[in-house]
C-alpha positions as CSV (number, residue, x, y, z in Angstrom):
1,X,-23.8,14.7,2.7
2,X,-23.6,16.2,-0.9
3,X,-20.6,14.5,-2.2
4,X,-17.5,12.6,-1.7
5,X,-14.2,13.8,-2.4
6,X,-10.9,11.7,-3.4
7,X,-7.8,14.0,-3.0
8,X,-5.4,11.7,-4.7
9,X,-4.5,9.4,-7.4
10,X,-3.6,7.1,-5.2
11,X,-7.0,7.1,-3.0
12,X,-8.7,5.5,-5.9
13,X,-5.8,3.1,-6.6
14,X,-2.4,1.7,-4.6
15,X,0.2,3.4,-7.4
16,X,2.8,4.2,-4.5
17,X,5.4,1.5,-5.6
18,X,4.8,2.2,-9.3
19,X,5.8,6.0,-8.6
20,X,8.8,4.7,-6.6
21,X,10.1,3.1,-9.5
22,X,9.5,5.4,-11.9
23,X,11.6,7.7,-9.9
24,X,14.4,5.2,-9.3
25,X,14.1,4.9,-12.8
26,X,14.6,8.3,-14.0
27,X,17.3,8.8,-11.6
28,X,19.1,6.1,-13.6
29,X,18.4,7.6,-17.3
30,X,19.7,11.3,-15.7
31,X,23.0,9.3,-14.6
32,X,21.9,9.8,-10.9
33,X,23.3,7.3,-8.4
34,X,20.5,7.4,-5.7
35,X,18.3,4.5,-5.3
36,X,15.6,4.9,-3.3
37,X,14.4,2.3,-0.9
38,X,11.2,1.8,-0.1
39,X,12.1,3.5,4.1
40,X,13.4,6.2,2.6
41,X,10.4,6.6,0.0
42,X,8.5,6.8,3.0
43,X,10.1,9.4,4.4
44,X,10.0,11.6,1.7
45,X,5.9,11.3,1.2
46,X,5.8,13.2,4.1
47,X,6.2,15.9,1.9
48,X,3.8,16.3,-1.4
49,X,5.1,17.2,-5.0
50,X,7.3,15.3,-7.1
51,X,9.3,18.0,-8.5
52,X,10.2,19.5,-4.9
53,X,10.9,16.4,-3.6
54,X,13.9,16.0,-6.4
55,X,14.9,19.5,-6.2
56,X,15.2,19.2,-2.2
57,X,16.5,15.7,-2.0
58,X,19.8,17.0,-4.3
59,X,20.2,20.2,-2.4
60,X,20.3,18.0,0.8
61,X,23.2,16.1,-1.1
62,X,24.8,19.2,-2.2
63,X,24.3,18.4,-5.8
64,X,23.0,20.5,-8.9
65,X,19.9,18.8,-10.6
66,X,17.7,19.9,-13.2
67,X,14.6,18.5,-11.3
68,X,11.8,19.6,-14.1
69,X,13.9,17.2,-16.4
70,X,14.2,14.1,-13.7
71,X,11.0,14.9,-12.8
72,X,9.9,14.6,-16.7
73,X,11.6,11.3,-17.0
74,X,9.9,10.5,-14.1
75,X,6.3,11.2,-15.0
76,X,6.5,9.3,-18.7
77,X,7.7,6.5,-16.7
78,X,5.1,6.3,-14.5
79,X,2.7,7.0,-17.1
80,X,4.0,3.9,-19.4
81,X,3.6,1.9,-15.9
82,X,0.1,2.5,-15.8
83,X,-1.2,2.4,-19.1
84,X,0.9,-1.4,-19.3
85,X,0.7,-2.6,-16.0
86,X,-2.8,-1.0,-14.9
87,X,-3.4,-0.8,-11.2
88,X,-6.6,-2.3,-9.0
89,X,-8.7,0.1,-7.2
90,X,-8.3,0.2,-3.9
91,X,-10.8,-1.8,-1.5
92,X,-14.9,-0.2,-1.2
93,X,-13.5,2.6,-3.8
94,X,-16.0,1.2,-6.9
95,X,-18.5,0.1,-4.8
96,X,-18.7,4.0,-2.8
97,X,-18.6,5.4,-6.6
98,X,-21.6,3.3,-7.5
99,X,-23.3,3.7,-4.3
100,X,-22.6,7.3,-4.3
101,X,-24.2,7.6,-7.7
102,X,-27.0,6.0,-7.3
103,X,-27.9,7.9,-4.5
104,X,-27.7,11.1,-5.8
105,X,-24.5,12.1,-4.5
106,X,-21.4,13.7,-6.2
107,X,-18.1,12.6,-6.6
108,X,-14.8,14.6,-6.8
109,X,-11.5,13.6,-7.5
110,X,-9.5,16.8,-6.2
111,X,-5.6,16.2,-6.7
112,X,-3.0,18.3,-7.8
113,X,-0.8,15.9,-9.6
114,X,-0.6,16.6,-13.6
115,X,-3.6,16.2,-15.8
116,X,-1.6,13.6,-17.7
117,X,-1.1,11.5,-14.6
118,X,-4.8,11.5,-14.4
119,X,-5.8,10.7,-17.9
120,X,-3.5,7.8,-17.7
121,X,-4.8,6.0,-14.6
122,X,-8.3,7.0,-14.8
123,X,-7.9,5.6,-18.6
124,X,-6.8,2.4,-16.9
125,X,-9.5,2.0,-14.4
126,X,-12.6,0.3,-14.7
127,X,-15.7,2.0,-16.0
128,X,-17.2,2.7,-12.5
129,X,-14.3,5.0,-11.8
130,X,-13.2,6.4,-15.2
131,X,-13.9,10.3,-15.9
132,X,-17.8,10.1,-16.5
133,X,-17.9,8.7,-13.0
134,X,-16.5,12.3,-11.2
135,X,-18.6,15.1,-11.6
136,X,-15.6,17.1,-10.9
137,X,-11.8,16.9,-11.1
138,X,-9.3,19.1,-10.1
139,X,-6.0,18.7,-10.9
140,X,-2.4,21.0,-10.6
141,X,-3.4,23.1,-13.7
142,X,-6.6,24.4,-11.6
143,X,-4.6,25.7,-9.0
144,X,-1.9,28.1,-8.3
145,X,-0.4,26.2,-5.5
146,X,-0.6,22.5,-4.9
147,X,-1.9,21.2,-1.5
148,X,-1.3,21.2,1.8
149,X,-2.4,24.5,-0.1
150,X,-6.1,24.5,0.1
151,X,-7.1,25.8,-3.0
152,X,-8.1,22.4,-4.7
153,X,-10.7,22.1,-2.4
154,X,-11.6,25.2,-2.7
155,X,-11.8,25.6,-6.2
156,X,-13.5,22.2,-5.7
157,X,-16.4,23.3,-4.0
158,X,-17.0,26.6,-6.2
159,X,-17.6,24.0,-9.3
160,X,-19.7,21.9,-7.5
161,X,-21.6,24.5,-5.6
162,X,-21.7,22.7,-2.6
163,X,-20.9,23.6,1.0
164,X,-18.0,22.4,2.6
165,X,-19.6,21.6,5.4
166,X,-21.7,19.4,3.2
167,X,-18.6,17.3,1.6
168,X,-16.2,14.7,3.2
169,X,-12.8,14.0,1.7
170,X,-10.6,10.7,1.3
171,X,-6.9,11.5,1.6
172,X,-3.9,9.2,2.0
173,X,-1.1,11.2,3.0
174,X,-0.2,14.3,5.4
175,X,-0.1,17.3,3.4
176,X,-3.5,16.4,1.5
177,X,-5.1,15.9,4.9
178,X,-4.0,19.4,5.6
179,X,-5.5,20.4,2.7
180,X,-8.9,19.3,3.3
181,X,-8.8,20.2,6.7
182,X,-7.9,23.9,5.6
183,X,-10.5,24.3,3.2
184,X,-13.0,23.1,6.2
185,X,-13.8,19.7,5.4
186,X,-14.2,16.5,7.6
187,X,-11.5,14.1,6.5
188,X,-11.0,10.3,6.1
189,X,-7.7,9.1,5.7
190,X,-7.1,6.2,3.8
191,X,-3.4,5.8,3.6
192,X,-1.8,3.7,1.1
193,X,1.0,0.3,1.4
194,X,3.7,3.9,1.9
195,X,1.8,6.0,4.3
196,X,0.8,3.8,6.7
197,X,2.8,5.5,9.4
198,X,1.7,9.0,8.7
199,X,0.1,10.1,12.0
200,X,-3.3,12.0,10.4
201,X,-3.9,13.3,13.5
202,X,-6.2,16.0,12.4
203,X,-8.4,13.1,10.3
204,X,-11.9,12.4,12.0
205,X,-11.2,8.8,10.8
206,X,-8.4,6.4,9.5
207,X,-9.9,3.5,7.6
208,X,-8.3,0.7,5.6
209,X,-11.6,0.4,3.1
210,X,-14.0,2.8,2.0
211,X,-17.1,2.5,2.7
212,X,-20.4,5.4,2.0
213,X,-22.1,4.7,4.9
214,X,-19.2,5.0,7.4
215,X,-18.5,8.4,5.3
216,X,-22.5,9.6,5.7
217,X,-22.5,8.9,9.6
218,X,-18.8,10.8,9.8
219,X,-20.3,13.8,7.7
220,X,-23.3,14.0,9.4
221,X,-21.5,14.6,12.8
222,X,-20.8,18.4,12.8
């Protein structure tokens, strides 16, 4: 195995419920009345990208929203969130960082959330997994189309020069498992406190902690 790949934000630390909020949040400054609740949250991960997830959720109610605005709100929110309230990462992530590095492998963090969104958490992170600590990141300025699209990955392996068949990636949600499984990676899913019930049936593991060697033996297994 060459490298590790996290697809997400939210595979280096739990920020689910501090999105949720933010969202909730915006809706409230944009005079919206939704609220949603963490079930119906759930639900709607199913489905990747903010934006479209505002745009569709007000066409299902037959309303007219400006979602790049909500969506706006939404983001600074969520930004202010992290950069006051700064999240822990997520159980084995530091240690298969460190691990990882001393070993010689490299590690990605392929998203395509904003760059912004990146900054800000990585910024709140601990040194082991702040932006010196990825030898590549990919986020939705690098791509034309965000994942299940595969092109993160893609554009991921190009920079790296690396094989696909010689990378693993850690997803915790549907579409980006589709993502890595399109570009021809194995996949780990690692679902956050709000994709627990996602079914990752294409993943070739589900784990609940991160750990390198469990990644090596499930990359080595063609």
């Amino acid at each position: 195995m060459a490298a590790v790949l996290f697809g997400s934000i939210s595979t280096l630390a739990d920020t689910s419920e501090l999105q949720r909020d933010a969202f909730n949040r915006a809706f409230a400054e944009h005079g919206l009345a939704w609220t949603w609740d963490r079930a119906e949250y759930i639900g709607l991960l199913r489905t990747s990208g903010g934006r479209d997830r505002i745009a569709d959720y007000a066409a299902g109610l037959g309303q007219q929203v400006d979602a790049d605005a909500v969506h706006a709100t939404k983001s600074r929110i969520f930004q202010h969130s992290l950069s006051t309230t700064p999240p822990e990462p997520r159980p084995g992530v530091v240690e298969t960082v460190q691990a990882a590095t001393q070993q010689g492998l490299k590690v990605g963090l392929v998203t395509t959330t904003s760059p912004a969104n990146v900054a800000v958490l990585l910024s709140a992170l601990p040194p082991a997994l702040q932006v010196s600590a990825f030898d590549v990141i990919i986020d939705r300025d690098d791509v034309a189309a965000p994942k299940p699209d595969p092109a993160a990955y893609l554009v991921a392996m190009e920079r790296l020069t690396e094989s696909v068949a010689d990378c693993i990636a850690v997803e915790d949600n549907e579409d980006g498992e589709r993502s890595a499984i399109d570009a021809g990676l194995v996949c780990v899913a690692f679902p956050n406190e709000n994709t627990a019930d996602h079914r990752f049936a294409s993943a070739h593991a589900v784990v609940d902690r991160i750990e390198l060697a469990e990644l090596q033996a499930l990359g080595a297994v063609p």
